[in-house]
Biopython code that builds the backbone (N, CA, C, O; Angstrom):
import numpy as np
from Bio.PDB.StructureBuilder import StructureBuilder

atoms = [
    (1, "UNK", "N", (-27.270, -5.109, 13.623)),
    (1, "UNK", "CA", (-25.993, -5.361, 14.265)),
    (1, "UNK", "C", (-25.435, -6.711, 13.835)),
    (1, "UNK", "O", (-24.260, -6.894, 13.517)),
    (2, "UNK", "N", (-26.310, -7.560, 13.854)),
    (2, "UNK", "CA", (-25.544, -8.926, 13.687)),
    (2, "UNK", "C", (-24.956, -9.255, 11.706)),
    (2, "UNK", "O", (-23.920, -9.803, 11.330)),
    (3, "UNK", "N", (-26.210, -8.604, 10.762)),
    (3, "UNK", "CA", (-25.621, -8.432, 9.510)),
    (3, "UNK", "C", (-24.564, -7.708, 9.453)),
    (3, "UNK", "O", (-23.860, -8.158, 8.549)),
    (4, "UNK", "N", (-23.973, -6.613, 10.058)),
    (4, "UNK", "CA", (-23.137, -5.596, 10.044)),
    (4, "UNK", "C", (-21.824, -7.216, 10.776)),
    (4, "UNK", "O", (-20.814, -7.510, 10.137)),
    (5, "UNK", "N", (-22.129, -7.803, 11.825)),
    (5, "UNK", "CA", (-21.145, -8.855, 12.136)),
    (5, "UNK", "C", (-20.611, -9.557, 11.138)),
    (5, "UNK", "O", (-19.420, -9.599, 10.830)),
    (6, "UNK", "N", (-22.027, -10.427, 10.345)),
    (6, "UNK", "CA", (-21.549, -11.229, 9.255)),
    (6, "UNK", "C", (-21.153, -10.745, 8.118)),
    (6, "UNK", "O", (-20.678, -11.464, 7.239)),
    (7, "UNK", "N", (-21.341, -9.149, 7.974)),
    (7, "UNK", "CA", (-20.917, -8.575, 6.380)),
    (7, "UNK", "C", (-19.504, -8.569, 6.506)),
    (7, "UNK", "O", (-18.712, -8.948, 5.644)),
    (8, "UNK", "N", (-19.087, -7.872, 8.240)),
    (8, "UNK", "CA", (-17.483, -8.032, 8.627)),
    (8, "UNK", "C", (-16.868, -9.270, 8.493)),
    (8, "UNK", "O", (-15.790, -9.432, 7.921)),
    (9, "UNK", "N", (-17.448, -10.037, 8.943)),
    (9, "UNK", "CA", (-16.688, -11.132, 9.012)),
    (9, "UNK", "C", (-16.368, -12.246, 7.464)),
    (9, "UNK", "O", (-15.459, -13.068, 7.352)),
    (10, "UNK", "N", (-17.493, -11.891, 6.390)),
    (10, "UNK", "CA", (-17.149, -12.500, 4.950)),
    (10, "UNK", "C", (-16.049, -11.186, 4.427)),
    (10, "UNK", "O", (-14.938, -11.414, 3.949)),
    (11, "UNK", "N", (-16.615, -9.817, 4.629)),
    (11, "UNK", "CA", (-15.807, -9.045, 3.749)),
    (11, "UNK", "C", (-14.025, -9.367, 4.137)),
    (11, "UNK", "O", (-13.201, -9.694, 3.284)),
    (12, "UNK", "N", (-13.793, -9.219, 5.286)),
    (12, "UNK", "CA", (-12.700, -9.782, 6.102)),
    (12, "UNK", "C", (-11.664, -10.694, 5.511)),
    (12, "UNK", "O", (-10.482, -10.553, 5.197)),
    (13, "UNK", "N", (-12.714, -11.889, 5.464)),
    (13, "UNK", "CA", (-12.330, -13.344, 4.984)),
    (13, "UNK", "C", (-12.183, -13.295, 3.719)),
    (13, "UNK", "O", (-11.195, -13.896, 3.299)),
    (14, "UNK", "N", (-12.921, -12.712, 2.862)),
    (14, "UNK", "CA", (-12.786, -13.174, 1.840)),
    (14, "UNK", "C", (-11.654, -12.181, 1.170)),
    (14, "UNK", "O", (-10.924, -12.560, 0.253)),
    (15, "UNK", "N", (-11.605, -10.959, 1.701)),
    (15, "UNK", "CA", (-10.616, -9.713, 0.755)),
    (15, "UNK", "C", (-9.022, -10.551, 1.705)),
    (15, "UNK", "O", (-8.035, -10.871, 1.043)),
    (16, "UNK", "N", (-9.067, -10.748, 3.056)),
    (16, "UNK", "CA", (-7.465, -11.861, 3.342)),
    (16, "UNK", "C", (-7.196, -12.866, 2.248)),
    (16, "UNK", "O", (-6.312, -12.863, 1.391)),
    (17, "UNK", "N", (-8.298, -13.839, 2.511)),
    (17, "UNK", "CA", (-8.162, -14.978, 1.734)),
    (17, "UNK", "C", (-7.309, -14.314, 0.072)),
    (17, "UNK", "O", (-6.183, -14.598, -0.339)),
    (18, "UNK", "N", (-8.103, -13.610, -0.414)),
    (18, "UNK", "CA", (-7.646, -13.415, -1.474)),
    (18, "UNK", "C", (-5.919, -12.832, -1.663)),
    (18, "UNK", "O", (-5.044, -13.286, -2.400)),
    (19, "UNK", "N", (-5.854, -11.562, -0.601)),
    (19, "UNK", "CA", (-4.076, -11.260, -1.065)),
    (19, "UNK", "C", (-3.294, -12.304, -0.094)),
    (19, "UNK", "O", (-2.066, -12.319, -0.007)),
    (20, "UNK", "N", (-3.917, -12.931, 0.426)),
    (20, "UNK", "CA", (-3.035, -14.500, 1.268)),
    (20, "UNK", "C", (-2.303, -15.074, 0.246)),
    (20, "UNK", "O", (-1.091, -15.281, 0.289)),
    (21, "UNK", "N", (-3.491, -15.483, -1.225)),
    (21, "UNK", "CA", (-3.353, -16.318, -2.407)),
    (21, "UNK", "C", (-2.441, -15.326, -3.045)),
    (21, "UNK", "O", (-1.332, -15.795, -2.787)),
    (22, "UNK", "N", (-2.283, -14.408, -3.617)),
    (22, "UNK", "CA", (-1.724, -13.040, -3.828)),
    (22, "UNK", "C", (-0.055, -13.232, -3.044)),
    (22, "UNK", "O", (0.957, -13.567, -3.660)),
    (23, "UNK", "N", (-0.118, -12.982, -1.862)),
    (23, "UNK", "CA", (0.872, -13.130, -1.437)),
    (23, "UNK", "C", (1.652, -14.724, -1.492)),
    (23, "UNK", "O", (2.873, -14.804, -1.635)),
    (24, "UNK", "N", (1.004, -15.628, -1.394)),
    (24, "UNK", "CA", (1.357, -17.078, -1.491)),
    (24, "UNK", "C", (2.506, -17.147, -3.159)),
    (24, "UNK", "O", (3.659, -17.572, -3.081)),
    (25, "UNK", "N", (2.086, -16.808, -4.098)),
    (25, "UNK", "CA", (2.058, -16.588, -5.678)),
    (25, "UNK", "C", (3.688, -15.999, -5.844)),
    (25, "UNK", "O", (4.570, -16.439, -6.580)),
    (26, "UNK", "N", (3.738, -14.930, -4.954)),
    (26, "UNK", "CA", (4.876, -14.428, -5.115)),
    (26, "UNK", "C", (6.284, -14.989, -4.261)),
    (26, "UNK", "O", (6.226, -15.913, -3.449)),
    (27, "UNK", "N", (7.520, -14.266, -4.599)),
    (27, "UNK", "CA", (8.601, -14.535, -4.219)),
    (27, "UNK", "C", (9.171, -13.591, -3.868)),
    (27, "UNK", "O", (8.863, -12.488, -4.319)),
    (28, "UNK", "N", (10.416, -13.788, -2.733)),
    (28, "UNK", "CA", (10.365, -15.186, -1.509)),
    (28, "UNK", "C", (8.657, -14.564, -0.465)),
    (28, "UNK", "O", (7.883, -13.616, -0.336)),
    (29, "UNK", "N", (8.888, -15.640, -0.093)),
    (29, "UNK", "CA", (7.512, -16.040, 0.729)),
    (29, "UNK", "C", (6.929, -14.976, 1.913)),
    (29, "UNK", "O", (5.785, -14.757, 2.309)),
    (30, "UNK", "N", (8.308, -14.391, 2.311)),
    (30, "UNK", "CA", (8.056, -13.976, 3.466)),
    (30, "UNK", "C", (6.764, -12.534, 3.289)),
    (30, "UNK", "O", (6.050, -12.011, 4.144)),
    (31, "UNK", "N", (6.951, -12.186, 1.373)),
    (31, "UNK", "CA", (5.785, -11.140, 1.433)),
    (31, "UNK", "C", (4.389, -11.662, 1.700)),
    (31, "UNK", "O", (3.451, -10.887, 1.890)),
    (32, "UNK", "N", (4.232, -13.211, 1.717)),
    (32, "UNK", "CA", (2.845, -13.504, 1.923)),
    (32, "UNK", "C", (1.700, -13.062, 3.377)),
    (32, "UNK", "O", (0.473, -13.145, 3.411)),
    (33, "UNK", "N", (2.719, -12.562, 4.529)),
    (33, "UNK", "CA", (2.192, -12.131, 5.696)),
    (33, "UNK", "C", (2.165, -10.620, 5.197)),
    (33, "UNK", "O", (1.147, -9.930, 5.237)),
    (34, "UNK", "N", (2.771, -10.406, 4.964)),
    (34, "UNK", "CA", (2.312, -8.697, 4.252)),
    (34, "UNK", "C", (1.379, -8.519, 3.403)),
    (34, "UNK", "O", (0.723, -7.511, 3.663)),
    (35, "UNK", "N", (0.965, -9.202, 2.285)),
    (35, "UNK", "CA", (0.028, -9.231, 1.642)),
    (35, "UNK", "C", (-0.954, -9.386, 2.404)),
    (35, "UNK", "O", (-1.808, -8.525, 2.617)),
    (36, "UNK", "N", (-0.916, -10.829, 3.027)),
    (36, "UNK", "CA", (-2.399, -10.770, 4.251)),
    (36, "UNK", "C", (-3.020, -9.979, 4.801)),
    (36, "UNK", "O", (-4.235, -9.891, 4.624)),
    (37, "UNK", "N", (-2.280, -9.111, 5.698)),
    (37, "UNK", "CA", (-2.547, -8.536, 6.878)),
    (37, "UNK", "C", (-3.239, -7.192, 6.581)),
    (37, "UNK", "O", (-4.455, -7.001, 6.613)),
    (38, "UNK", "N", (-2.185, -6.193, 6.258)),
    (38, "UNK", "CA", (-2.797, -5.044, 6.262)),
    (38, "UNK", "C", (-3.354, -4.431, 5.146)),
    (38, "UNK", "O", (-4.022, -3.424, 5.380)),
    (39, "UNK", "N", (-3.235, -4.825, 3.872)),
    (39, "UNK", "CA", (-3.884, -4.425, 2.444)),
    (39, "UNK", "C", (-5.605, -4.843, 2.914)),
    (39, "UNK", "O", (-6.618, -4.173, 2.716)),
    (40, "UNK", "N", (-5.481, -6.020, 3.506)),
    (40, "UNK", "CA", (-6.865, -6.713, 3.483)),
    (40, "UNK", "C", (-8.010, -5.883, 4.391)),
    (40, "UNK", "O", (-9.192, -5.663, 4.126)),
    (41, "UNK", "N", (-7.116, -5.464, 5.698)),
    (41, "UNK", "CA", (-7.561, -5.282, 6.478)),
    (41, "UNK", "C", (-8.226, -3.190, 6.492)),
    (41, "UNK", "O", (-9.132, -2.468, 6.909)),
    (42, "UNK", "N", (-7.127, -3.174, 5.819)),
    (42, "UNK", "CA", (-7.705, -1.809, 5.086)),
    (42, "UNK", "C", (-8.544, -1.681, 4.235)),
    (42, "UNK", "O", (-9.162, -0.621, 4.334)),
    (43, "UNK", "N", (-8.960, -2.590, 3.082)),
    (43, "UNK", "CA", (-9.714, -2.643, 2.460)),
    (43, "UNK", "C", (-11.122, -2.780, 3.123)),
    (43, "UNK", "O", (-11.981, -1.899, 3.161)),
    (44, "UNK", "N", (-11.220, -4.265, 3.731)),
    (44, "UNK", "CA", (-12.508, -4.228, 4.468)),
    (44, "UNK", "C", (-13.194, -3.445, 5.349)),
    (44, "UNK", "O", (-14.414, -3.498, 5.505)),
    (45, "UNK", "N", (-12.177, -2.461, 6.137)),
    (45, "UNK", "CA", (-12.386, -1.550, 7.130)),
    (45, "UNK", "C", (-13.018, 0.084, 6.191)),
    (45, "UNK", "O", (-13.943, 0.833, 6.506)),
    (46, "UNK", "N", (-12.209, 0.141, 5.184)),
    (46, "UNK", "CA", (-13.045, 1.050, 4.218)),
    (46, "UNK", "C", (-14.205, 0.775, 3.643)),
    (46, "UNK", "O", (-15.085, 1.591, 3.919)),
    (47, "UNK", "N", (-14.627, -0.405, 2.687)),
    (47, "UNK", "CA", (-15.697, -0.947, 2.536)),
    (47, "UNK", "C", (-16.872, -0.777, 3.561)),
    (47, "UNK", "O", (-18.040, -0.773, 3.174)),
    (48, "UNK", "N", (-16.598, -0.667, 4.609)),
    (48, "UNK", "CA", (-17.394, -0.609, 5.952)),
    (48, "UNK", "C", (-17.814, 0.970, 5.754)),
    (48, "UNK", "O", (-18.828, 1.586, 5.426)),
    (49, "UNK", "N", (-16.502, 1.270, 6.126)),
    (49, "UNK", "CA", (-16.972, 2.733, 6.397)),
    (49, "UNK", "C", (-17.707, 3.345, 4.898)),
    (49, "UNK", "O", (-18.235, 4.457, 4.890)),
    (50, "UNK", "N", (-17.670, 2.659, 3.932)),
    (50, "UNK", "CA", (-18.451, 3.426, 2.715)),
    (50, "UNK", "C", (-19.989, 3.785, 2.943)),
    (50, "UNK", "O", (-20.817, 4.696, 2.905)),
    (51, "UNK", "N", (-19.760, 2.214, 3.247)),
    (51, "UNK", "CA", (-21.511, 1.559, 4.132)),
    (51, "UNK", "C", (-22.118, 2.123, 4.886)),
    (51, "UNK", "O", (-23.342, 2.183, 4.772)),
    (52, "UNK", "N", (-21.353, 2.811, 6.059)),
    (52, "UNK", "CA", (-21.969, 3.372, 7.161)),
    (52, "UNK", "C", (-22.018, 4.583, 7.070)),
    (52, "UNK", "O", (-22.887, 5.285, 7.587)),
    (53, "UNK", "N", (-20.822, 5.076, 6.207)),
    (53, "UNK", "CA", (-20.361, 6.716, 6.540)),
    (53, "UNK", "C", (-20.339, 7.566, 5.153)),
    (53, "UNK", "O", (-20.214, 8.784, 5.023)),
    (54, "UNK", "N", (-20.491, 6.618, 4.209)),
    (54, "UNK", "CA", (-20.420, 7.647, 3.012)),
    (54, "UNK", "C", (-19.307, 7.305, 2.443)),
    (54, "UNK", "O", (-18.393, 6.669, 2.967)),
    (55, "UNK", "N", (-19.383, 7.924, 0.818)),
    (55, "UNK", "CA", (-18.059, 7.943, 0.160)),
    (55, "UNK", "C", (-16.778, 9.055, 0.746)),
    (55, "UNK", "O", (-15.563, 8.950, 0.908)),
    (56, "UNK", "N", (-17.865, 10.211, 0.963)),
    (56, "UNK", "CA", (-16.632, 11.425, 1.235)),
    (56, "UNK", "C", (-15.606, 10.823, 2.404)),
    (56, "UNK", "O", (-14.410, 10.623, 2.192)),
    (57, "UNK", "N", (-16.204, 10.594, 3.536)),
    (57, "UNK", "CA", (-15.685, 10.531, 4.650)),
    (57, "UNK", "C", (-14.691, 8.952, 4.305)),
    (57, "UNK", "O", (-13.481, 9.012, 4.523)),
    (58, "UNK", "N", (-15.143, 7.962, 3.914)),
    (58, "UNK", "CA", (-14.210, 6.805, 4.018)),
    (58, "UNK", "C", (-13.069, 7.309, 2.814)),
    (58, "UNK", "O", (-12.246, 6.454, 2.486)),
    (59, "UNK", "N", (-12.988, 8.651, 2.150)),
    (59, "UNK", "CA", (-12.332, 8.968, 1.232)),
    (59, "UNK", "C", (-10.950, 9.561, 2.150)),
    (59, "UNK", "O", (-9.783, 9.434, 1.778)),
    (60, "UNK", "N", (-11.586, 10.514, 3.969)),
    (60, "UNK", "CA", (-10.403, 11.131, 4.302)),
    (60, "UNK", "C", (-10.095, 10.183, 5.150)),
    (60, "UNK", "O", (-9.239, 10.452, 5.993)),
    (61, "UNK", "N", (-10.829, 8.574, 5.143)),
    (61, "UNK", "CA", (-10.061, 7.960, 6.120)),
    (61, "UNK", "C", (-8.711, 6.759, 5.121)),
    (61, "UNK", "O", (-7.828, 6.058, 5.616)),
    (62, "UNK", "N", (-9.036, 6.932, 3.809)),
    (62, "UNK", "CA", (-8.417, 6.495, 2.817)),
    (62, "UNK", "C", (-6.592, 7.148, 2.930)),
    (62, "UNK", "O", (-5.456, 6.722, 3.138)),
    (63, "UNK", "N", (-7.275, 8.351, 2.647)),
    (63, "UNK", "CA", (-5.828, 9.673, 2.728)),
    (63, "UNK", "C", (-4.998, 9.223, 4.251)),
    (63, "UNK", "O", (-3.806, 9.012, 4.476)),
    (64, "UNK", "N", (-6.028, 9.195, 5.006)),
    (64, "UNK", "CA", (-5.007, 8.914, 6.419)),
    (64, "UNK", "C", (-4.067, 7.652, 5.969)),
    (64, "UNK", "O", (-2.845, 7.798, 5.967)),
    (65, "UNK", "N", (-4.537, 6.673, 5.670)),
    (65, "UNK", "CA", (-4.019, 5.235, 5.533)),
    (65, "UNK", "C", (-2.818, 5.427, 5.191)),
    (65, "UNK", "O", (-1.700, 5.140, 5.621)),
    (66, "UNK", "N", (-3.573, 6.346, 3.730)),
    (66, "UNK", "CA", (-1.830, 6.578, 2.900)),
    (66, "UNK", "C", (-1.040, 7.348, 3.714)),
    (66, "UNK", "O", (0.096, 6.873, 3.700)),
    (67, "UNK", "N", (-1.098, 8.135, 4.285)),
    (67, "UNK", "CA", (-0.327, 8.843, 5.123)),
    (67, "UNK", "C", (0.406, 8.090, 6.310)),
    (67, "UNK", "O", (1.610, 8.227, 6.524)),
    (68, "UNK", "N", (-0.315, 7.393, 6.957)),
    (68, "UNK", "CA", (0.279, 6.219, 8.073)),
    (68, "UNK", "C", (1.233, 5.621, 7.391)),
    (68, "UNK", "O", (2.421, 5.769, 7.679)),
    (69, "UNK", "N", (0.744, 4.756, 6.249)),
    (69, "UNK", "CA", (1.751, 4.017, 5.588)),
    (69, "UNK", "C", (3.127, 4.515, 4.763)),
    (69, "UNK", "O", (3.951, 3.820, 4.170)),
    (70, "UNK", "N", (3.089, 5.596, 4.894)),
    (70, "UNK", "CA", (4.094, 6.499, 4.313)),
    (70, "UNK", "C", (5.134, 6.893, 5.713)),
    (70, "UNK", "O", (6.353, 6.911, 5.541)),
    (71, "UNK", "N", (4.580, 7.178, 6.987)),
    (71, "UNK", "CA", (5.406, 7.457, 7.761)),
    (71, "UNK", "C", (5.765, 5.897, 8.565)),
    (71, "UNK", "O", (6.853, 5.740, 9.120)),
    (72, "UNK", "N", (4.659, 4.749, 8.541)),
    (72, "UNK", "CA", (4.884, 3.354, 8.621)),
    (72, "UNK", "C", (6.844, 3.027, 7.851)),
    (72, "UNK", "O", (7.753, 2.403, 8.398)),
    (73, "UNK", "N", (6.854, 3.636, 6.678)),
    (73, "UNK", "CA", (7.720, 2.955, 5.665)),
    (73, "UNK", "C", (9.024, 3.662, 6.239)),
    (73, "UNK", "O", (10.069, 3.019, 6.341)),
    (74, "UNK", "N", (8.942, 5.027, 6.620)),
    (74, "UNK", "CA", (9.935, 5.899, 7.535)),
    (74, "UNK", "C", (10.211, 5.315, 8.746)),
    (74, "UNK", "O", (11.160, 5.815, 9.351)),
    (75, "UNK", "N", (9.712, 4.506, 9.205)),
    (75, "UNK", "CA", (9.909, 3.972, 10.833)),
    (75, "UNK", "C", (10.965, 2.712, 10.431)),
    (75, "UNK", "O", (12.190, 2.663, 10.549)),
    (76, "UNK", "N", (9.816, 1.511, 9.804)),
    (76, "UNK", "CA", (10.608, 0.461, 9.206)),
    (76, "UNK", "C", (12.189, 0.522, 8.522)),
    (76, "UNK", "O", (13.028, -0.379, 8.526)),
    (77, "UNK", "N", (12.318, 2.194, 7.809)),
    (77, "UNK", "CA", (13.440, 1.917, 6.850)),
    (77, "UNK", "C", (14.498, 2.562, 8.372)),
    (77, "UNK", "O", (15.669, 2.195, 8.467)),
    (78, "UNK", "N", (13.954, 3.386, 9.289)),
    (78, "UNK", "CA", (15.195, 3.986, 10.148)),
    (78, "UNK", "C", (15.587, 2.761, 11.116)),
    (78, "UNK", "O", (16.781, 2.496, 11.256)),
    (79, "UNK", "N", (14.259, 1.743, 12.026)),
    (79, "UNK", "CA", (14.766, 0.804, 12.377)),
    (79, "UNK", "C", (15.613, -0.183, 11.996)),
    (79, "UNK", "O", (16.461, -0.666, 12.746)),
    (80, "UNK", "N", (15.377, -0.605, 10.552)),
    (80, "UNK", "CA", (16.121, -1.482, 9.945)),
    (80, "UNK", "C", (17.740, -1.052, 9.854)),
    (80, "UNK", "O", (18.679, -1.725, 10.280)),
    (81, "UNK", "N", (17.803, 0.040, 9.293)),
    (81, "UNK", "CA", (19.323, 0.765, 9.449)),
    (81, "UNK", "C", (19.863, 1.015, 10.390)),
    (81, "UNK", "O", (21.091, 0.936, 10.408)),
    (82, "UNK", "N", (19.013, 1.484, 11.725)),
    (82, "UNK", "CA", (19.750, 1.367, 13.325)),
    (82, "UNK", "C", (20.064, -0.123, 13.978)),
    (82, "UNK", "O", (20.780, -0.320, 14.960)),
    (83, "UNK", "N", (19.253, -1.280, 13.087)),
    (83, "UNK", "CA", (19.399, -2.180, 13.793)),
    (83, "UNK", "C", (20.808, -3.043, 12.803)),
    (83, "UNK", "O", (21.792, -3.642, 13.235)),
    (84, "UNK", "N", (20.460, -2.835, 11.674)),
    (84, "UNK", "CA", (21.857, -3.514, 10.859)),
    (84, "UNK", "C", (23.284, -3.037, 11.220)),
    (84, "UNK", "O", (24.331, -3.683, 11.177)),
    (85, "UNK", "N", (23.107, -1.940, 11.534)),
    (85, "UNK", "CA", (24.802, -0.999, 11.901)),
    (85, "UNK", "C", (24.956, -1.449, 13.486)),
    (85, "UNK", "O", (26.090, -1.243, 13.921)),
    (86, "UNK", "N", (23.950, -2.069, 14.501)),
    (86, "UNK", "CA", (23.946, -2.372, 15.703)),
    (86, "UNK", "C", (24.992, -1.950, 16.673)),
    (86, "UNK", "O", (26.056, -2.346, 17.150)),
    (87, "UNK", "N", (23.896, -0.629, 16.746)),
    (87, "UNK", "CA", (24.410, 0.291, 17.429)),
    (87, "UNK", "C", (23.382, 0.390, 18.580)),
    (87, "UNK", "O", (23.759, 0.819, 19.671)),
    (88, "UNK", "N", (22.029, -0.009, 18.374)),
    (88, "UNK", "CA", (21.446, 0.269, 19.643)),
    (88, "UNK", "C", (20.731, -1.015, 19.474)),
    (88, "UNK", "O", (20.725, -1.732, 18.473)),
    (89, "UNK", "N", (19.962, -1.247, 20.914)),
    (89, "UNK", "CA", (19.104, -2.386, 21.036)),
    (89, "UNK", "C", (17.687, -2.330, 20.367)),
    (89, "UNK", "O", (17.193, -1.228, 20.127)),
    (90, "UNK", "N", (17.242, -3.100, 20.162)),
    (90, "UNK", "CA", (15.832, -3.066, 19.617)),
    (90, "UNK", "C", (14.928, -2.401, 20.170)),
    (90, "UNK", "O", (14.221, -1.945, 19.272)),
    (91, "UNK", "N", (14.503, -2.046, 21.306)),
    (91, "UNK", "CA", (13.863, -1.315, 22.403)),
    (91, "UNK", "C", (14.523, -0.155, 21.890)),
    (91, "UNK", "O", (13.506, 0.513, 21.706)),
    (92, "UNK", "N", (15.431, 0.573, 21.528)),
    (92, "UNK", "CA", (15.951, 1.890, 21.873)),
    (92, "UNK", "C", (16.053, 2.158, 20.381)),
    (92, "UNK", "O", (16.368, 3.289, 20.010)),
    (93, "UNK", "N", (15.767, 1.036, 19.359)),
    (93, "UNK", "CA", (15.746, 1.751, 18.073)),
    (93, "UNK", "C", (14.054, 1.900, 18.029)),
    (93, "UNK", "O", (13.561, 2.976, 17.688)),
    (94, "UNK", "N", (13.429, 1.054, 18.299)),
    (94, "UNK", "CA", (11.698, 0.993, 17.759)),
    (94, "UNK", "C", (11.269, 2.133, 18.828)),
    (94, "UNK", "O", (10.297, 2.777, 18.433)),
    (95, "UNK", "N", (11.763, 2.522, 20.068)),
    (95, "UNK", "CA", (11.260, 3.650, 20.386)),
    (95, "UNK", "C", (11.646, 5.061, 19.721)),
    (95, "UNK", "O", (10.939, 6.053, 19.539)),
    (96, "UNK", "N", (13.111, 4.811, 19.393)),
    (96, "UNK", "CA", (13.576, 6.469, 18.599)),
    (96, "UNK", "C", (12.651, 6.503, 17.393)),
    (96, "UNK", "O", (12.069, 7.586, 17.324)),
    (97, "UNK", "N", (12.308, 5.585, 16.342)),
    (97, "UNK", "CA", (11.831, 5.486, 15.398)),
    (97, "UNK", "C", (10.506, 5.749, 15.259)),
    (97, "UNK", "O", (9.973, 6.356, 14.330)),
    (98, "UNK", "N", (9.930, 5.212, 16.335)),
    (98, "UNK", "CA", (8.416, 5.651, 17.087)),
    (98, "UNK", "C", (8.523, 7.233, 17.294)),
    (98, "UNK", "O", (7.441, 7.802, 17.153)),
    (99, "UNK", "N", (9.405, 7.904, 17.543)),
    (99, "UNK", "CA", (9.284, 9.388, 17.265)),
    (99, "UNK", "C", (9.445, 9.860, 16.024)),
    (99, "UNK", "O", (9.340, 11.062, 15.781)),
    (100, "UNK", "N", (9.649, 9.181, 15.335)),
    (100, "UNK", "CA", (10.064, 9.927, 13.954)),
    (100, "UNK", "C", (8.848, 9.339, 13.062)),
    (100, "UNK", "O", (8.620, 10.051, 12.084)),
    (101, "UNK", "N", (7.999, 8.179, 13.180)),
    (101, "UNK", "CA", (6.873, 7.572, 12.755)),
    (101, "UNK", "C", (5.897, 8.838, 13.175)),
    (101, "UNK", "O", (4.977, 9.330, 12.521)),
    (102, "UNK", "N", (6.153, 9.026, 13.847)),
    (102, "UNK", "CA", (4.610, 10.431, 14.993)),
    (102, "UNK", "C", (5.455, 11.846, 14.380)),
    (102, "UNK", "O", (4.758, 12.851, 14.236)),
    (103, "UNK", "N", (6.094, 11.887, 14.224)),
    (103, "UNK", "CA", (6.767, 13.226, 13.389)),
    (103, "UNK", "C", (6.531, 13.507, 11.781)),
    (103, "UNK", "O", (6.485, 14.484, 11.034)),
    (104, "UNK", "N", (6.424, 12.270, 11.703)),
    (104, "UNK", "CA", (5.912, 12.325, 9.902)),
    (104, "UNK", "C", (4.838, 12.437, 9.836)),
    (104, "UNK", "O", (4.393, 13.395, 9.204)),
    (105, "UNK", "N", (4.024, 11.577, 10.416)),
    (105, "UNK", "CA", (2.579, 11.171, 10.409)),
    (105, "UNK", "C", (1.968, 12.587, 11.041)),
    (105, "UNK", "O", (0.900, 12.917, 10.526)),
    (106, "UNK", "N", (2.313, 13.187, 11.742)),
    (106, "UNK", "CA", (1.912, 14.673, 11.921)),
    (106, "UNK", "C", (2.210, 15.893, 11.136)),
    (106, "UNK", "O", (1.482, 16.865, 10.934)),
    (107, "UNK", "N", (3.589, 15.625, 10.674)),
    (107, "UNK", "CA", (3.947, 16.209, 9.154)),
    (107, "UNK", "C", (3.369, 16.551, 8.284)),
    (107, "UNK", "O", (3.196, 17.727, 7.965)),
    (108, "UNK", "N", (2.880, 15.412, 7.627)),
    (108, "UNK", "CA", (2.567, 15.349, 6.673)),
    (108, "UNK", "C", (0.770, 15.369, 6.415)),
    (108, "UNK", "O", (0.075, 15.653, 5.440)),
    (109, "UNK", "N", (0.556, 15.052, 7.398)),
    (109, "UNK", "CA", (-0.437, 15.545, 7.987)),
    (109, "UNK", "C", (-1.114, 16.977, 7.807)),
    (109, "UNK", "O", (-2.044, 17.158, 7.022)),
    (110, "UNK", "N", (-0.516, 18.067, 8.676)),
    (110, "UNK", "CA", (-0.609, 19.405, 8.661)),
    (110, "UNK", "C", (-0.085, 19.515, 7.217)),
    (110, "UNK", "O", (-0.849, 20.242, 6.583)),
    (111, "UNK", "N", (1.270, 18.915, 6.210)),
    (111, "UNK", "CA", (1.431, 19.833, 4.722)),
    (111, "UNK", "C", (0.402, 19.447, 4.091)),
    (111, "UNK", "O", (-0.240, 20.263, 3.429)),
    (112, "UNK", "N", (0.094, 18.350, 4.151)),
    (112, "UNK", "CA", (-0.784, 17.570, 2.787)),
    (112, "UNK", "C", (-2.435, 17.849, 3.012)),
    (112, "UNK", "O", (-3.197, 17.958, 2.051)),
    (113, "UNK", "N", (-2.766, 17.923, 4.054)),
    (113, "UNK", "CA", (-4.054, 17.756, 4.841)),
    (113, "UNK", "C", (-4.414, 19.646, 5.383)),
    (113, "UNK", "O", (-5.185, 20.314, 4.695)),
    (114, "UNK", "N", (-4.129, 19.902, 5.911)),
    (114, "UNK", "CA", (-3.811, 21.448, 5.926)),
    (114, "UNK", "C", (-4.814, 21.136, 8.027)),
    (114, "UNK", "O", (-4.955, 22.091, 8.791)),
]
sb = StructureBuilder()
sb.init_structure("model")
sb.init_model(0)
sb.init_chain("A")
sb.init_seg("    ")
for serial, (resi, resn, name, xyz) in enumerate(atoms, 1):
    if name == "N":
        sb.init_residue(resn, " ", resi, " ")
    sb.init_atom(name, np.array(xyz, "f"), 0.0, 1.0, " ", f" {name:<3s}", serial, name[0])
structure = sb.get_structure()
């Protein structure tokens, strides 16, 4: 348990650290919290699961990712457009959008995934 702590906690550190630097590198800045966060955090969380669970299985938790992040990019692009034309409040776009994030992500889901 406690190696399984410290393997988390270098793999963690060190796969952030790295697209931090990654993100730092590029232009404008603001991609450097994107780089950080969730590339890293997916990575290490798979790495894990290779460890514990096998290749196959951290393979369909791979496919999910992509799939989240695909209906992730559908949420972001409908909020952003409900919120630039400001027509509704932020609360009433991130919740409509939150249905259409769970509409894809189940979508695509059942086409791609069966």
């Amino acid at each position: 348990m406690i190696s399984e702590l410290i393997f988390r906690f270098l793999a963690g550190g060190v796969v952030v650290s790295l697209f931090a630097m990654l993100g730092g590198a590029l232009r404008p800045k603001s991609f450097a919290g994107l780089f950080a966060a969730a590339p890293s955090v997916a990575l290490a969380t798979l790495s894990l699961t290779v460890l514990k669970k096998g290749k196959p299985y951290a393979a369909i938790e791979a496919q999910s990712m992509i799939l989240g992040a695909i209906a992730f990019f559908a949420y972001a692009s409908l909020v952003c457009r409900m919120l630039m034309r400001g027509k509704l409040h932020v609360v009433a776009a991130s919740t409509v959008a939150l249905l259409v994030w769970l509409i894809c992500a189940m979508g695509l889901r059942l086409i791609l995934v069966g």
